[in-house]
C-alpha positions as CSV (number, residue, x, y, z in Angstrom):
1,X,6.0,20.3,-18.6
2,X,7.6,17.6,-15.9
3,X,5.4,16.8,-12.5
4,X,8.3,18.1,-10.7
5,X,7.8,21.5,-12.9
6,X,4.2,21.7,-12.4
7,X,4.9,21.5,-8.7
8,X,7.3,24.2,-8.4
9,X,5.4,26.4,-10.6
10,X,2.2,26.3,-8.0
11,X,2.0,28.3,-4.6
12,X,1.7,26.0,-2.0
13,X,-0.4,27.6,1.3
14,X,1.1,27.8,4.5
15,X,0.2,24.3,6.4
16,X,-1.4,26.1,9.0
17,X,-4.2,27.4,6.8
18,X,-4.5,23.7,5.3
19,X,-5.3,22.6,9.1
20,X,-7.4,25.3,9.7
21,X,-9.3,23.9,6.8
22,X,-9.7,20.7,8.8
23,X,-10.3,21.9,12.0
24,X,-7.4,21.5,13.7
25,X,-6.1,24.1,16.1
26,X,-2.4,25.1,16.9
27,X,-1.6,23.1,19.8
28,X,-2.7,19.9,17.6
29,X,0.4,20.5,15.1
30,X,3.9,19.9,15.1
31,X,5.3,21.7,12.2
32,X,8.1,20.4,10.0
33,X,8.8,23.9,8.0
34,X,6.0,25.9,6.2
35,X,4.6,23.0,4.1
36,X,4.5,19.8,6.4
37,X,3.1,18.8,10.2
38,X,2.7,16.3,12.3
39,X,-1.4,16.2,13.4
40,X,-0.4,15.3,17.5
41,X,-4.2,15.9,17.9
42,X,-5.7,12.3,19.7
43,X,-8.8,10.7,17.5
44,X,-12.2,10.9,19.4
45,X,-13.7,7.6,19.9
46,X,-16.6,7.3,17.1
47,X,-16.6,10.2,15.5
48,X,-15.7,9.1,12.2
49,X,-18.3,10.8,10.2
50,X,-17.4,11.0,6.7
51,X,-18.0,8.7,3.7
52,X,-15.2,6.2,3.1
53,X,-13.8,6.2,-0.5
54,X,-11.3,3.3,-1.8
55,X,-9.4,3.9,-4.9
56,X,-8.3,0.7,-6.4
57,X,-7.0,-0.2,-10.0
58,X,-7.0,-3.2,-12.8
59,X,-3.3,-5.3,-12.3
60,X,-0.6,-2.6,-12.8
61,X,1.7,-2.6,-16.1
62,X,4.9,-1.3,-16.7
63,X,3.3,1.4,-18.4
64,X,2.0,3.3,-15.0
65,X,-2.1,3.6,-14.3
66,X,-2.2,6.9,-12.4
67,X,-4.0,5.1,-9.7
68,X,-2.7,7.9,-7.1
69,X,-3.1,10.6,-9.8
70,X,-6.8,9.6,-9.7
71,X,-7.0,9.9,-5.7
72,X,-5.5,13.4,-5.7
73,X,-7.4,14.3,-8.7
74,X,-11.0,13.1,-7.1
75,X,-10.4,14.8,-3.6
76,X,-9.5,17.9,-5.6
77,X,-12.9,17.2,-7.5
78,X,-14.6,17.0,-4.4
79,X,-13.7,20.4,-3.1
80,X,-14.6,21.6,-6.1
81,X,-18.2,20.9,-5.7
82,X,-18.4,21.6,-2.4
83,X,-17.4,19.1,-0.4
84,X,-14.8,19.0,2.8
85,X,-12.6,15.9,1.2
86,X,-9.6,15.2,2.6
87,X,-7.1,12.7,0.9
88,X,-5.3,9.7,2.9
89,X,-2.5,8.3,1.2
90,X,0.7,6.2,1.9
91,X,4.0,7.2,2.3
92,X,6.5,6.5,-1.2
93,X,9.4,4.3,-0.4
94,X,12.9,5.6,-1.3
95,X,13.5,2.0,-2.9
96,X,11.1,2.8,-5.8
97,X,11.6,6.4,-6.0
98,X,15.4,5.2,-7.1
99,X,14.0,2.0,-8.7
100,X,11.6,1.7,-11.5
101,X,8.2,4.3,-9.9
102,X,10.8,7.7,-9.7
103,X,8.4,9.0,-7.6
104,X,4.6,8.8,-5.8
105,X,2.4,11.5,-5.4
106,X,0.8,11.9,-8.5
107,X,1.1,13.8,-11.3
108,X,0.2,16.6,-13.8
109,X,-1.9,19.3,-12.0
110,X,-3.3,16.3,-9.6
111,X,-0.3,16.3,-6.9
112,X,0.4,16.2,-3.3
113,X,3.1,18.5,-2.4
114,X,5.4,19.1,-1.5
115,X,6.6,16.4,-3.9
116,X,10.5,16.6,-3.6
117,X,10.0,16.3,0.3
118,X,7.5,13.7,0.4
119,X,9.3,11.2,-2.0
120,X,12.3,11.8,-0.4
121,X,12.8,11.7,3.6
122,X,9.5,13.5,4.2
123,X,9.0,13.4,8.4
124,X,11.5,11.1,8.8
125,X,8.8,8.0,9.9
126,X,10.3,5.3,7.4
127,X,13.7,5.8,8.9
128,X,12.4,5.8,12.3
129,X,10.8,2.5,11.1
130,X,14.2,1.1,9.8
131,X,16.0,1.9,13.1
132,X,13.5,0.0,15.4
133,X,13.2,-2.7,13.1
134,X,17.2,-2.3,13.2
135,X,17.4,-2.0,17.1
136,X,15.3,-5.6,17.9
137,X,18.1,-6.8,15.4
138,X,20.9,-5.7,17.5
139,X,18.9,-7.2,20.9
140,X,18.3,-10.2,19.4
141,X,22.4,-10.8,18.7
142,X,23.4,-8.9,21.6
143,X,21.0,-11.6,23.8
144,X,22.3,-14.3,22.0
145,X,26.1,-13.0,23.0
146,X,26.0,-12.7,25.7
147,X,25.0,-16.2,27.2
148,X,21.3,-16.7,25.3
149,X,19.6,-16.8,28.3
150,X,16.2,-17.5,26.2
151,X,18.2,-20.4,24.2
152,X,17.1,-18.6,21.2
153,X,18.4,-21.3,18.2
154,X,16.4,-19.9,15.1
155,X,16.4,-16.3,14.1
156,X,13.7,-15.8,11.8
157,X,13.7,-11.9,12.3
158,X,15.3,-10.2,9.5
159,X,17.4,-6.4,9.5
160,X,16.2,-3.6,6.7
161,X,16.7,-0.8,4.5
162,X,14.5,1.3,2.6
163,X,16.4,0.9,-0.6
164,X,16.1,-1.8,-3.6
165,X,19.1,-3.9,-3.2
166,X,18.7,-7.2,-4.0
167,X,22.5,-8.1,-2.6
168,X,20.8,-7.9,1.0
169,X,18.8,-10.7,0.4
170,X,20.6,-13.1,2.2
171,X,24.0,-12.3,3.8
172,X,26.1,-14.0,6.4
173,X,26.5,-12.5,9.9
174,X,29.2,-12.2,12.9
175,X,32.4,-13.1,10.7
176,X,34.3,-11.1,12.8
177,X,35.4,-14.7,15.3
178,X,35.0,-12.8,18.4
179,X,33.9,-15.2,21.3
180,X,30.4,-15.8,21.7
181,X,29.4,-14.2,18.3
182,X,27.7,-17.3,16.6
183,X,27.8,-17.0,12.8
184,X,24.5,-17.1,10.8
185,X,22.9,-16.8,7.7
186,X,20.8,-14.0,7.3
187,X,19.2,-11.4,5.0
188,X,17.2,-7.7,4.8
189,X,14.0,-7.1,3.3
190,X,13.3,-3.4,2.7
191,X,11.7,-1.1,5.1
192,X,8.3,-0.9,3.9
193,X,8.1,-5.1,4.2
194,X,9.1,-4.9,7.7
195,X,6.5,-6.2,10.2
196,X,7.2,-2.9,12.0
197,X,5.6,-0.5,9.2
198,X,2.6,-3.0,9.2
199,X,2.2,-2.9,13.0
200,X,2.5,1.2,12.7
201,X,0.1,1.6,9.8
202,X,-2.2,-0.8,11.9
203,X,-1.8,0.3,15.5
204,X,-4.7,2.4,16.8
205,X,-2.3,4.1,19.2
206,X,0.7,4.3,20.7
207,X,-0.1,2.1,23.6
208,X,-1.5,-0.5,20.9
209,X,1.9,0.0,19.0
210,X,3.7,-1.1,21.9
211,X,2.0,-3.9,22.8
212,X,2.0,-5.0,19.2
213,X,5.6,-4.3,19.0
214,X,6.0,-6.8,22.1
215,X,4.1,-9.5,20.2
216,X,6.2,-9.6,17.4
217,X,7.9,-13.4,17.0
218,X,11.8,-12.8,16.4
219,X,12.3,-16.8,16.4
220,X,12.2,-19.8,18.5
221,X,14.1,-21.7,21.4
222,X,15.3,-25.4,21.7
223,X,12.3,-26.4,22.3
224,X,10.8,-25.1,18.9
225,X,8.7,-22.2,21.0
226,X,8.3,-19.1,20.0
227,X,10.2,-16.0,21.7
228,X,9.2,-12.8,21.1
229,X,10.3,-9.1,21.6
230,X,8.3,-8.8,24.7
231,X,10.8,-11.7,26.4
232,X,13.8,-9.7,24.9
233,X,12.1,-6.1,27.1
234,X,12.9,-4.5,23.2
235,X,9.3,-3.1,22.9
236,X,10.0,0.1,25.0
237,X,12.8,1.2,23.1
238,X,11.5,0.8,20.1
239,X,8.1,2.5,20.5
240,X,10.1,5.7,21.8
241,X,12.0,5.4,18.5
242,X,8.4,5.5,16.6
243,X,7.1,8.0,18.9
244,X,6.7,10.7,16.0
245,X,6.2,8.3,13.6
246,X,2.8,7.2,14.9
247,X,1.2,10.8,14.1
248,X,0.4,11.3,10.9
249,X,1.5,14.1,8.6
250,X,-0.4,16.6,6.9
251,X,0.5,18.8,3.3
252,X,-1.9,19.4,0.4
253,X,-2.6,19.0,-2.8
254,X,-1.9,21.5,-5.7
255,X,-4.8,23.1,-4.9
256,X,-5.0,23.1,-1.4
257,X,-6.6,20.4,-0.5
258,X,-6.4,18.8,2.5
259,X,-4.2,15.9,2.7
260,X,-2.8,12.9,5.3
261,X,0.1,11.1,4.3
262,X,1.3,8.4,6.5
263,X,3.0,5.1,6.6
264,X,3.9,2.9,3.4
265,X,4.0,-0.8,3.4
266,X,3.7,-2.3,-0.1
267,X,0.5,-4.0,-1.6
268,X,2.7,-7.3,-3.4
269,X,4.4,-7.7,0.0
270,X,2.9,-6.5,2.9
271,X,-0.8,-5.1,3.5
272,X,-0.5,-1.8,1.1
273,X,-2.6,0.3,3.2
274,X,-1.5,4.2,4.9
275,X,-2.4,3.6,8.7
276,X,-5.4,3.0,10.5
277,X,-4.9,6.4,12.7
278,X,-4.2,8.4,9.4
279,X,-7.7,6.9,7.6
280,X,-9.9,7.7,11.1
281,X,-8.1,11.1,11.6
282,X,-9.1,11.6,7.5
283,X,-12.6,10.9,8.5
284,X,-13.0,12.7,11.5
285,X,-11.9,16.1,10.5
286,X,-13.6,15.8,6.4
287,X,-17.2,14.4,4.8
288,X,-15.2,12.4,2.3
289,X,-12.2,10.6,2.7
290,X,-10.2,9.1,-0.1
291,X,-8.0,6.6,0.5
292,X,-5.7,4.0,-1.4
293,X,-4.6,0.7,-1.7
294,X,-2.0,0.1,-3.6
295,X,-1.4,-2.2,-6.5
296,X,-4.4,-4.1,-8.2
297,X,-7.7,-4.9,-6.5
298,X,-6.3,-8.3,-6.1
299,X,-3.8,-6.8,-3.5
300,X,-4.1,-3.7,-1.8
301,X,-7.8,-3.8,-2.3
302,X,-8.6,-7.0,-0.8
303,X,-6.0,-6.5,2.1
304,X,-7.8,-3.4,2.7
305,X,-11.3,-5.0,2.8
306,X,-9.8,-8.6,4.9
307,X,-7.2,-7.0,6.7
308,X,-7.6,-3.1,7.7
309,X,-11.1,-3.0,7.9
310,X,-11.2,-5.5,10.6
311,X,-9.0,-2.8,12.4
312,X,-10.8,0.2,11.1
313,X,-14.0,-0.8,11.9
314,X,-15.3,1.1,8.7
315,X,-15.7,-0.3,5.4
316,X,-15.6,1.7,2.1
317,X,-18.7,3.0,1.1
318,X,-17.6,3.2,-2.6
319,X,-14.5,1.7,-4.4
320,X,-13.4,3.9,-7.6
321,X,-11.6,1.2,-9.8
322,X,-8.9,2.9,-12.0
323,X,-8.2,1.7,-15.7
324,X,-6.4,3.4,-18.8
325,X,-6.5,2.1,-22.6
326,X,-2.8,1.5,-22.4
327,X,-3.0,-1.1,-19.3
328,X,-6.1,-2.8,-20.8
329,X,-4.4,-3.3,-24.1
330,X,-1.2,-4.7,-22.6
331,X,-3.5,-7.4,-20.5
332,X,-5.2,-8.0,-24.0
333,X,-1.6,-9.3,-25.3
334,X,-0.1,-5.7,-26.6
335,X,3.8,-5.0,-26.0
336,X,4.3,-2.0,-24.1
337,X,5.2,-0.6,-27.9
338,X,1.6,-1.6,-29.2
339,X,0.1,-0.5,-26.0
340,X,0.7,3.1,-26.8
341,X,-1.0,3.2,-30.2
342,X,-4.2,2.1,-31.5
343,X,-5.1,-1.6,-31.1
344,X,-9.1,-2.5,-30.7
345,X,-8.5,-6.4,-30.6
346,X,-5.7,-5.9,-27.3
347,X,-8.3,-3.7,-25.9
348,X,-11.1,-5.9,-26.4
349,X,-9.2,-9.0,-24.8
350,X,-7.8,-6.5,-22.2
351,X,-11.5,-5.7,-20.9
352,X,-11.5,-9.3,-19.3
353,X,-8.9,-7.8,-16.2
354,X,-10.9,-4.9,-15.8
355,X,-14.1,-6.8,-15.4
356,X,-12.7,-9.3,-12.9
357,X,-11.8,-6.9,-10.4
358,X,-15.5,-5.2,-11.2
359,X,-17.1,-8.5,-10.4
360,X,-14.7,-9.3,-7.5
361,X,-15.6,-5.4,-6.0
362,X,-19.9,-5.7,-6.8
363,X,-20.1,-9.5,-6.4
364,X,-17.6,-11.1,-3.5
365,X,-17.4,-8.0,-1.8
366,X,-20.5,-6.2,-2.3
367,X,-19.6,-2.8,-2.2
368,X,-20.4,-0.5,-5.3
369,X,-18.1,0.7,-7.8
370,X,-17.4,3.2,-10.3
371,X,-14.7,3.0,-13.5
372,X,-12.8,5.7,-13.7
373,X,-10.7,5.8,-17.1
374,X,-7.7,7.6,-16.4
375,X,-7.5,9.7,-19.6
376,X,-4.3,10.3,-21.4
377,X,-3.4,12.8,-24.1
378,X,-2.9,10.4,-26.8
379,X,-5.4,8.2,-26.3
380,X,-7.4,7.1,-29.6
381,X,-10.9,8.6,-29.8
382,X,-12.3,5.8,-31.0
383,X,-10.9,3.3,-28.0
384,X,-12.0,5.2,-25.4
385,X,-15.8,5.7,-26.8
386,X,-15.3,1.7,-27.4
387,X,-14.5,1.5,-23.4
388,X,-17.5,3.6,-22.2
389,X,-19.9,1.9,-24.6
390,X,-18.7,-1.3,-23.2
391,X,-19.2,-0.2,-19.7
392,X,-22.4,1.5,-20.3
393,X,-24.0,-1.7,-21.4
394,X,-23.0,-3.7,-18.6
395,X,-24.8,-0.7,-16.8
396,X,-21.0,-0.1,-14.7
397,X,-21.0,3.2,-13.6
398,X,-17.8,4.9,-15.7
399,X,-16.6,8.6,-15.8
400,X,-14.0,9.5,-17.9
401,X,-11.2,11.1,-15.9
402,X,-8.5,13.9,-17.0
403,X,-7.1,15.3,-13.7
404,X,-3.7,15.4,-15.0
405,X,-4.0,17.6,-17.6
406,X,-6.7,19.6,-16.1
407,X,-6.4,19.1,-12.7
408,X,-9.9,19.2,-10.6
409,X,-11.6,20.3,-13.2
410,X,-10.8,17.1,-15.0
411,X,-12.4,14.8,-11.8
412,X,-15.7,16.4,-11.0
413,X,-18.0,14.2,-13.1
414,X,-16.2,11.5,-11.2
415,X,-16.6,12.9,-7.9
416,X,-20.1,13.9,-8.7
417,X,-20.7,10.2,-9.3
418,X,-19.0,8.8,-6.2
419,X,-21.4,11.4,-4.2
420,X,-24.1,9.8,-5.1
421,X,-23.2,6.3,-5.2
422,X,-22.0,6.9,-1.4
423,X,-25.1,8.6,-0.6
424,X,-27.4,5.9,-1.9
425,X,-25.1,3.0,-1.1
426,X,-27.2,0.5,0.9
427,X,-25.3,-3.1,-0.3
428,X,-24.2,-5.2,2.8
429,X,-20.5,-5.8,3.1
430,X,-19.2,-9.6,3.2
431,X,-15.9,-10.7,4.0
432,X,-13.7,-13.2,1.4
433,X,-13.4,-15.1,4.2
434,X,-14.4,-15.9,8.0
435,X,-11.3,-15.8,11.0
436,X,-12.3,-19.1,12.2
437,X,-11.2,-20.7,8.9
438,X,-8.0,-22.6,9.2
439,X,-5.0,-20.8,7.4
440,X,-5.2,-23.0,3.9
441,X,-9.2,-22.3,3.5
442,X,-8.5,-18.5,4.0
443,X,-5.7,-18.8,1.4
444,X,-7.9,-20.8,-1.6
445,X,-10.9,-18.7,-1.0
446,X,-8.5,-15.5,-1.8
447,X,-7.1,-17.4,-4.8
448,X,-10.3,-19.1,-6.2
449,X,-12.6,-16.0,-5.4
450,X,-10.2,-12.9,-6.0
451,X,-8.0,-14.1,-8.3
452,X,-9.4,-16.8,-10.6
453,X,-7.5,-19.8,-9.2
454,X,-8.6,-23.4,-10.3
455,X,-6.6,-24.8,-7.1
456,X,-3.3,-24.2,-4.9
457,X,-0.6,-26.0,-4.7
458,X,1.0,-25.9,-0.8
459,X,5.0,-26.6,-0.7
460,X,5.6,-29.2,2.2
461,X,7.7,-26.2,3.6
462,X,4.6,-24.0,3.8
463,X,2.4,-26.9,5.0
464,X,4.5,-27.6,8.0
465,X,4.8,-23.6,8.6
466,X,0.5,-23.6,8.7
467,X,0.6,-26.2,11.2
468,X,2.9,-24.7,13.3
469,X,1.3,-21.3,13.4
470,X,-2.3,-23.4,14.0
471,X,-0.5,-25.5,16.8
472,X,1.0,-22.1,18.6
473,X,-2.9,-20.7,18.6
474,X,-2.7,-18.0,15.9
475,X,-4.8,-19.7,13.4
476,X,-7.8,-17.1,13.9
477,X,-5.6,-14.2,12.0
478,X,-6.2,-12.9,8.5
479,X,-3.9,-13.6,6.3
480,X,-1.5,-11.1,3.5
481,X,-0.7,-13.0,0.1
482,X,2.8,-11.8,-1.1
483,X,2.0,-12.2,-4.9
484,X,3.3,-10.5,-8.2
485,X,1.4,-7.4,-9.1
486,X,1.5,-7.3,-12.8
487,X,-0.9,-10.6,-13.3
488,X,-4.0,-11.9,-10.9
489,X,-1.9,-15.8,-11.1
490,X,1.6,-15.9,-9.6
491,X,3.3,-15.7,-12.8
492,X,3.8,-11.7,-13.7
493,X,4.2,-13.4,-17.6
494,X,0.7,-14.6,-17.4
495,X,-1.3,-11.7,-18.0
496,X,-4.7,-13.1,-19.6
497,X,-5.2,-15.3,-17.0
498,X,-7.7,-17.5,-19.4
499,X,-6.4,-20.5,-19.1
500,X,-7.1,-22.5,-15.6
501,X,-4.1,-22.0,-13.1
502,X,-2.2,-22.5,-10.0
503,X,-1.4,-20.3,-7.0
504,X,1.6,-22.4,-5.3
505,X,2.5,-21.4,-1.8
506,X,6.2,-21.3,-1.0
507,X,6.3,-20.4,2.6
508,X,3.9,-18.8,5.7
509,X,5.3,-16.3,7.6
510,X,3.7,-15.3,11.0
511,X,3.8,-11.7,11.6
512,X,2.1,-12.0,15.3
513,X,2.8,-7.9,16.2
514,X,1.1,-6.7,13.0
515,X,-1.7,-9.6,13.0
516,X,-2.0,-11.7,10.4
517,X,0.0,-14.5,8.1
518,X,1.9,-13.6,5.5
519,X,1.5,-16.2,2.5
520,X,4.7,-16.0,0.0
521,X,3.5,-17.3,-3.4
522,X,5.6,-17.4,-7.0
523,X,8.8,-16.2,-7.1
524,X,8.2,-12.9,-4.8
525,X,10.9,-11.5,-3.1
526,X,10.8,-8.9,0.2
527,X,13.6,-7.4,-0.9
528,X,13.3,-6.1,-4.6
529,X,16.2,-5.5,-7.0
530,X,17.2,-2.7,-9.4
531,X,16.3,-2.2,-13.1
532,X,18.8,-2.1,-15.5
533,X,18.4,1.4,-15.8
534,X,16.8,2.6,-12.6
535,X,15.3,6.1,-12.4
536,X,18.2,7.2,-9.7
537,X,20.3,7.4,-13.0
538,X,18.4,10.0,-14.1
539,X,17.5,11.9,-10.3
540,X,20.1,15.0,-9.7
541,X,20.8,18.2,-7.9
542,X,21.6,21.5,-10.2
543,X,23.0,24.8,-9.9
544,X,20.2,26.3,-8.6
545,X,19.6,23.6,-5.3
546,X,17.0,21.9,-7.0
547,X,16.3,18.5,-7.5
548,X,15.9,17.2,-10.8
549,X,14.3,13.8,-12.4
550,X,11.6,12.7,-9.7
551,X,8.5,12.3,-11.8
C-alpha cells in the first residue's frame, strides 16, 4: 500500500484535541481547517523542560534512508511508553516534492499528516517567505530607479522561487529600455536557500525577525560599503508579510502524536534546521522533543550543533544516527542495483561512513549516540545480524528499527534506548570551532574534523570575499558550508572517501540577517535542477479530488 494510501486510510483527530494534548488552550490557536493551526501562544522565557533529541543520518544515497520516517516513528515510540514526545520537523519544499524526494513526511504507518497538505502549500509560510524575499527585490530596483540615492553599484541580493528550475540560475534584468532602469545580470535561488527562511527559522521572535530582516546585506555602494535593508526602510514590510509565518504549525502523526512543523531551509545549502521558536515551543509544552536535521551528520547535524544551538541555547542530549543496509552498501561501492540485494563485501566497506559520523557525534562533539537501522522488508537476514554484531562489538548502542511497516510498535526498543541514554547523559558538549576564529580556521576545522579533509584549497575569489567580511567586522559569525550531500568530500562521485582529499572553496557569502557565512564548496548550486524524470511526472489529481503520486 502507497504512503499516501496509508494516510488516507487512518482517522486523523481533530487538531484541537492534539493541542489539548500539549497544553495549549483555545485562544493560543489559529486554526487552518480541522487538521492544521497555527500555535500564536508566546514561549515563556526558560521553561524548556524536555530532553532534546537530534535525529541525524550516514550521507544520503539516491536510494532514500527514512531519516524522517525514523523521527515520526520514535516520537510515536515514545508515546507508546509513556512519554509526552512531541515531534519538531521542517517544512518540505515544493522544489523536491516535484523533483527527485516526491514528498517529506515520512512514510509507512510512521507519518505526519496531513501529508497531501503539508507537502503541498501547508500554512502558506514558504510563500510568505518567497514574497518578502521577493519584495526587498523590488525595493532594491525601485531605489536604484528612481535616482539611487544610496549609490548602490553591486546587487548581490538575489529573487526566489520555491521550485527546482535550474533556468533561474542566472537571468538578465530590466530589458524593457525604460529610463532609469539599469540592466543587470542576475539569478534566483529557491526559496528554502533564501537568507529570509534562515533568518525565520532562527529568529526568536518577531521583533528579532525584524531586526534581522534590517541586517540583511543586499550589496554595496561606490565606495565598496555595504548597504543593507535597514537603509532601504524594507524591514517593516516585510516582517508584516512573515507575520503568520513566524508561528509555528501544529498536526500529528498517524497516531496522534503531537507534532510542530515549521520552516524548511535545506541542509546542502543553507542551515537545515525547523526554527528556533518551533524547537523551544516543542520543548516547552512535551518531555521529549525530537527534532531533525536534514541530510548527513556532516550537514544538518553539525549546522545544528555550530549554528542553531548557539541560538537555542540547548544542545541535544542524544543524537539517533540513521543507517539502512542499502545506503551502507552503496558507500561500500554497490550500484543502486547491487544495493538492493545481498552484497557482504559493499556492506563491509560501507560501515566506514557510518562510523565517521559515529566518531564525529561521540568524539568532536561529545554527545551520545544510538544507531538506529532503518529496517526494510527485504533486507537480507544475514546483513543485518552482520550490522548489529558489528555495532555491538564496538559497544555502539544500535536498535533495529521497523516503524514503517509497523508503525510505533516498530520504534519502541529505540525509544526505550534513547530514554535512557538522555536520562544518564552526563558528556560535556564542545563546539567544532570557537567564534573568535577567523573565517578560514572555522572552515578547515569543519572539513578536517567533520568530514575527513587532508587540506582546503581557498579560490582567490573566496579569499578576497573572507577578507572583506573580516574587514567589515563580521568575522565572529559561524559559518554554513554549502557542500554535496551524497559524499563527506565535495565530490558527490566520491563516496568511500579513503583516499586523502580536498575541500576547495569557491566563494563566501555573508548572510548578516540570518548570522553566519555561507561557504560554497564543489560544484553546489542554490538553485537545484530537475531530474530527467522528476516525480511531478508522476503527481496527479483523479476523479475523485484526490491527489495522486506524493510518496
Amino acid at each position: 500500500m502507497e504512503d499516501i494510501e496509508i494516510a488516507r486510510k487512518t482517522k486523523l483527530n481533530h487538531i484541537a484535541e492534539i493541542a489539548k494534548k500539549c497544553g495549549l488552550k483555545e485562544e493560543e490557536l489559529e486554526y487552518y481547517g480541522k487538521y492544521k493551526a497555527k500555535i500564536i501562544k508566546k514561549l515563556e522565557k526558560e521553561k524548556e523542560k524536555a530532553k532534546l533529541v537530534l535525529v541525524t543520518a550516514i550521507n544520503p544515497t539516491p536510494l532514500g534512508e527514512g531519516k524522517t520516517t525514523v523521527s515520526i516513528g520514535l516520537a510515536d515510540g515514545l508515546q507508546k511508553i509513556g512519554k509526552k514526545a512531541i515531534l519538531a520537523l521542517r517544512e518540505p519544499s515544493l522544489g523536491p516534492v516535484f523533483g527527485i524526494k516526491g514528498g517529506a513526511t515520512g512514510g509507512g504507518y510512521a507519518q505526519v499528516a496531513p501529508m497531501e497538505d503539508i507537502n503541498l502549500h501547508f500554512t502558506g509560510d514558504i510563500h510568505a517567505i518567497t514574497s518578502a524575499n521577493n519584495l526587498l527585490s523590488a525595493i532594491i530596483d525601485n531605489h536604484i530607479y528612481q535616482g539611487n540615492e544610496l549609490h548602490i553599484q553591486e546587487v548581490t541580493w538575489k529573487r526566489c522561487v520555491d521550485l527546482n528550475d535550474r533556468q533561474l540560475r542566472k537571468v538578465q534584468t530590466g530589458l524593457s529600455q525604460e529610463k532609469n532602469i539599469v540592466p543587470r545580470e542576475d539569478g534566483f535561488d529557491i526559496s528554502v536557500a533564501s537568507e529570509v527562511m534562515a533568518i525565520l527559522c532562527l529568529a526568536t521572535d518577531i521583533q528579532d525577525l525584524k531586526r534581522r530582516l534590517g541586517n540583511i546585506i543586499i550589496g554595496y555602494n561606490d565606495q565598496k560599503e555595504p548597504i543593507t535593508a535597514k537603509q532601504l526602510h524594507a524591514e517593516g514590510a516585510m516582517a508584516v508579510l512573515l507575520k503568520d509565518a513566524i508561528h509555528p504549525n501544529l498536526v500529528q502523526t498517524l497516531e496522534h502524536t503531537p507534532a510542530i512543523i515549521h520552516g524548511g531551509p535545506f541542509a546542502n545549502i543553507a542551515h537545515g534546521c525547523n526554527s528556533v521558536i518551533a524547537t523551544r515551543m516543542a520543548m516547552q509544552l512535551g518531555e521529549y522533543c525530537v527534532t531533525e536535521a536534514g541530510f548527513g551528520a556532516d550537514l544538518g547535524a553539525e549546522k545544528f550543533l555550530d549554528i542553531k544551538t548557539r541560538v537555542l541555547e540547548k544542545v541535544p542530549d542524544v543524537v539517533v544516527l540513521v543507517a539502512t543496509l542499502k545506503a551502507l552498501k552503496y558507500h561500500g561501492g554497490a550500484s543502486k542495483e547491487e544495493a538492493m540485494q545481498e552484497n557482504m563485501q559493499a556492506l563491509q566497506m560501507g560501515c566506514h561512513n557510518l562510523m565517521k559520523h559515529v566518531e564525529n557525534i561521540t568524539n568532536q562533539f561529545n554527545i551520545p549516540v544510538v544507531v538506529a537501522i532503518n529496517h526494510y522488508t527485504q533486507d537480507s537476514t544475514r546483513e543485518t545480524q552482520y550490522l548489529q554484531d558489528y555495532l555491538q562489538e564496538k559497544q555502539i548502542p544500535m536498535s533495529l528499527v521497523e516503524c514503517w511497516a509497523k508503525g510505533s510498535d516498530g520504534a519502541v526498543d529505540l525509544a526505550n534506548q534513547v530514554v535512557e541514554i538522555a536520562q544518564q547523559s552526563s558528556k560535556s558538549f564542545q563546539y567544532i570551532y570557537t567564534l573568535e576564529q577567523s573565517i578560514e580556521e572555522k572552515v578547515k576545522a569543519i572539513a578536517t574534523k567533520i568530514y575527513g579533509a587532508k587540506e582546503v584549497e581557498f579560490s582567490e575569489e573566496a579569499q578576497q570575499q573572507m577578507q572583506r567580511i573580516e574587514s567589515l567586522g563580521y568575522k565572529n559569525l559561524p559559518v554554513c558550508i554549502a557542500k554535496t550531500q551524497y559524499s563527506l568530500s565535495d565530490d558527490p562521485k566520491n563516496l568511500s572517501c579513503l583516499e586523502p582529499f580536498t575541500i576547495h572553496v569557491k566563494e563566501v557569502n555573508l548572510k548578516a540577517g540570518a548570522g553566519f557565512i555561507v561557504i560554497i564548496t564543489g560544484k553546489i548550486m542554490t538553485m537545484p535542477g530537475l531530474p530527467k524524470h522528476p516525480a511531478a511526472e508522476n503527481i496527479d489529481i483523479n476523479e475523485k479530488n484526490e491527489i495522486i503520486g506524493i510518496f
